[in-house]
C-alpha positions as CSV (number, residue, x, y, z in Angstrom):
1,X,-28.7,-146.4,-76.2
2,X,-31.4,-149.2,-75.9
3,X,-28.2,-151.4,-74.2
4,X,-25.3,-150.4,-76.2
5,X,-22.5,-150.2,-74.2
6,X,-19.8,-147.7,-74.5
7,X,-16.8,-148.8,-76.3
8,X,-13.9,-148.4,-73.8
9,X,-10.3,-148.3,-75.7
10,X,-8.4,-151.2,-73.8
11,X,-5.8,-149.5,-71.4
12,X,-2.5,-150.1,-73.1
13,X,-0.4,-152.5,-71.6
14,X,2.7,-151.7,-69.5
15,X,5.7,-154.4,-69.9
16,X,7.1,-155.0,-66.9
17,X,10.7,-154.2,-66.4
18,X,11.7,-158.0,-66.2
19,X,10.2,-159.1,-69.2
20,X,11.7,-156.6,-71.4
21,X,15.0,-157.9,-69.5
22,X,14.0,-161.9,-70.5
23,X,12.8,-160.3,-74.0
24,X,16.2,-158.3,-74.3
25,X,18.6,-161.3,-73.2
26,X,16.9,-163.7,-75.1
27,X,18.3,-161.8,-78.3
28,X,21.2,-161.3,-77.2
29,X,21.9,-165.4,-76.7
30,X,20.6,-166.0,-80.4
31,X,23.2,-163.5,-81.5
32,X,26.1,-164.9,-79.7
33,X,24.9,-168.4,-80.4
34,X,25.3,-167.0,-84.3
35,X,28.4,-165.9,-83.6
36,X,29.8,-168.7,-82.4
37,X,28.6,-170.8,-85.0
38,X,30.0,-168.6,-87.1
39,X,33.5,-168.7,-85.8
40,X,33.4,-172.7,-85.5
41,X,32.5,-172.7,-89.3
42,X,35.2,-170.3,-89.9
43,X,37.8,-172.6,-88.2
44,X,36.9,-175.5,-90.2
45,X,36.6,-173.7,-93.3
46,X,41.0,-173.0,-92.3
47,X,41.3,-176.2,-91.1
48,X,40.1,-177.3,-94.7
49,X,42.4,-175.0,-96.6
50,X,45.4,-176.9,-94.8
51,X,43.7,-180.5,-95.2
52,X,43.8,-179.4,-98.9
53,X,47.4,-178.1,-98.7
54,X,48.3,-181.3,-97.0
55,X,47.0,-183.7,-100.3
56,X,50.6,-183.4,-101.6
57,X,52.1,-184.8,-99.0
58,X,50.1,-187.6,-98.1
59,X,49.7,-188.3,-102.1
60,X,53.5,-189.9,-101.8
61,X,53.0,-191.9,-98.7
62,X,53.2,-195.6,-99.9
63,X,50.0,-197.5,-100.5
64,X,49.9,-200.0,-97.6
65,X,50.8,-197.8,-95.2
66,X,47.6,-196.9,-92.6
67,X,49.1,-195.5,-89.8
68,X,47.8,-192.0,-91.0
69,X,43.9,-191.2,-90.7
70,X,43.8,-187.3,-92.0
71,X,40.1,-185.6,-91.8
72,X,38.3,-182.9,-90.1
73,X,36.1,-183.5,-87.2
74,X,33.5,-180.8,-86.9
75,X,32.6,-181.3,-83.1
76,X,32.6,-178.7,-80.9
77,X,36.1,-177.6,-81.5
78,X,37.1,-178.3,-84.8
79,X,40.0,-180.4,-85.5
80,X,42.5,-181.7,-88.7
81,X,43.2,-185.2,-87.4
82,X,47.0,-186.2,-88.6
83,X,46.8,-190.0,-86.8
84,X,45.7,-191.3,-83.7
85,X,47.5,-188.7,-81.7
86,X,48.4,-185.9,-83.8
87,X,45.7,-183.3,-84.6
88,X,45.7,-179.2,-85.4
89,X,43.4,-176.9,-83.7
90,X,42.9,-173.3,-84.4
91,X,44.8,-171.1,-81.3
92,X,42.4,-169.3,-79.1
93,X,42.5,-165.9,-81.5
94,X,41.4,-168.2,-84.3
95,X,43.8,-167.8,-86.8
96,X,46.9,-169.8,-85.5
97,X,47.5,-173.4,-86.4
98,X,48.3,-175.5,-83.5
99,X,49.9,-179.1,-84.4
100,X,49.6,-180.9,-81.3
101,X,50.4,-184.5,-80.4
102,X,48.8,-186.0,-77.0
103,X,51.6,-189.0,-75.4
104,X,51.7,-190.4,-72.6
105,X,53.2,-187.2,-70.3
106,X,50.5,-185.1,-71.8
107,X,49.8,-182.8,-74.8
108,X,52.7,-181.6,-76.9
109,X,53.0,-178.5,-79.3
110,X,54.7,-179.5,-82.6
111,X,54.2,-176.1,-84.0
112,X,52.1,-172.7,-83.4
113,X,51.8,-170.5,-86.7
114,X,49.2,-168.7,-88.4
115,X,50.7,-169.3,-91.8
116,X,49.9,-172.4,-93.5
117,X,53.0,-173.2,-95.3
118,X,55.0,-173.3,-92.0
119,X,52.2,-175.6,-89.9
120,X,52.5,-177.9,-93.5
121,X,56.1,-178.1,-93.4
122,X,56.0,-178.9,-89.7
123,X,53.2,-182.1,-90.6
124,X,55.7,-183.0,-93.7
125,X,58.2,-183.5,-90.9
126,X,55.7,-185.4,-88.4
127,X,54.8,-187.4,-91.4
128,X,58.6,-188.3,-92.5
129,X,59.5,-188.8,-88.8
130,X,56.6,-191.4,-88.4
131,X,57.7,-193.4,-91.5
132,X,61.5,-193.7,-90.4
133,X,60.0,-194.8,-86.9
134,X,56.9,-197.6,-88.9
135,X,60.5,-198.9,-91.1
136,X,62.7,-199.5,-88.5
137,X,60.0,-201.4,-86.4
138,X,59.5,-203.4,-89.6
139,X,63.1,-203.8,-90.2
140,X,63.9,-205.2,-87.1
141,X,64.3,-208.8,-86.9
142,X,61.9,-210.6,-84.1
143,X,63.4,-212.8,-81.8
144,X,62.8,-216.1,-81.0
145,X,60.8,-216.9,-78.4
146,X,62.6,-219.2,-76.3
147,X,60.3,-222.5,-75.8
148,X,59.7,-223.9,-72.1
149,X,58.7,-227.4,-72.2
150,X,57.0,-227.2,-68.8
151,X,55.1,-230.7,-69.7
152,X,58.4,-232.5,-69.5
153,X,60.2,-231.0,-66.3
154,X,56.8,-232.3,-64.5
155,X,56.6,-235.5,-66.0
156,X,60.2,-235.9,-64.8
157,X,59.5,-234.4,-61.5
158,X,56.8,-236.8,-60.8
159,X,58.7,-239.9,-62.3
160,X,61.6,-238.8,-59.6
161,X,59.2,-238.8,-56.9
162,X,57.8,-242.0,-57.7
163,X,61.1,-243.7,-57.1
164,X,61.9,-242.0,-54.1
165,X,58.1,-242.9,-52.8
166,X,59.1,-246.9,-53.9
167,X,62.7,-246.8,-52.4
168,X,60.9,-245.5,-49.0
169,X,58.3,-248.0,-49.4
170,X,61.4,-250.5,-49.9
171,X,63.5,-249.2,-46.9
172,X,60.4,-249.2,-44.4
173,X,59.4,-252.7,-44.8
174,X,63.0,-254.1,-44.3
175,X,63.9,-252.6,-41.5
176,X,60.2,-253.2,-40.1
177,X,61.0,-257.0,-40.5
């Protein structure tokens, strides 16, 4: 009455096909991001259990010795550094051990398992292997350098030269008088 409008429900609102799409996608790229945050925690929670299994061994490596820098990087594939080459990575089903060690010709498999013990025995041998190699590099007696006295071969060079340049001089002038 006296200027009251009606009240009109609001229409309801129709989602358009491709927003529901964005809206549905969206989810599903926080679930898989979950996921795989998931699995990269699970592969450094096994690459943990190994570091753990490996104490033993690197608890009877001489003190001194620091050729060996053991951790876990947590990056975006998860990895139980050995040394400066040697690392294990989980396999591509996430439960094999892959003990790898990059050279110069390119990346080398030490040993594939998904048992523990067996990828431990195989780093116990890596381990052994590089302390042979550090003591017979130690062992080895340098050589001695063999010392060129380069300062002396000139001084004589020049000294040589000198002469000759005086017994030219010398020759010149008598047969130019």
């Amino acid at each position: 009455m006296w200027g009251r409008k009606k009240h009109r429900e609001a229409p309801a609102e129709t989602v358009s096909p491709l927003k529901e799409a964005l809206r549905q996608a969206r989810v599903e790229a926080a679930e898989r991001s979950g996921i795989v945050l998931e699995m990269r925690e699970a592969e450094a929670a096994r690459l943990d259990l190994l570091n753990e299994a490996l104490d033993p061994v690197f608890a009877d490596v001489p003190t001194g010795v620091d050729i060996f820098d053991r951790g876990v990087s947590r990056g975006e594939i998860p990895r139980l550094w050995i040394d400066a080459t040697a690392h294990v990575m989980m396999g591509r089903d996430k439960r094999t051990y892959r003990f790898v060690q990059d050279t110069r010709y390119g990346r080398k498999v030490l040993s594939e398992s998904p048992d523990i013990g067996v990828t431990a025995k195989a780093i116990t041998r890596y381990v052994a292997a590089r302390l042979i190699e550090r003591e017979r590099v130690l062992a080895q007696e340098p050589e001695r350098p063999v010392v060129r006295r380069h300062g002396a071969g000139l001084v004589g060079a020049f000294v040589l030269g000198l002469i000759a340049g005086i017994a030219a001089l010398v020759i010149a002038a008598l047969v130019a008088g």
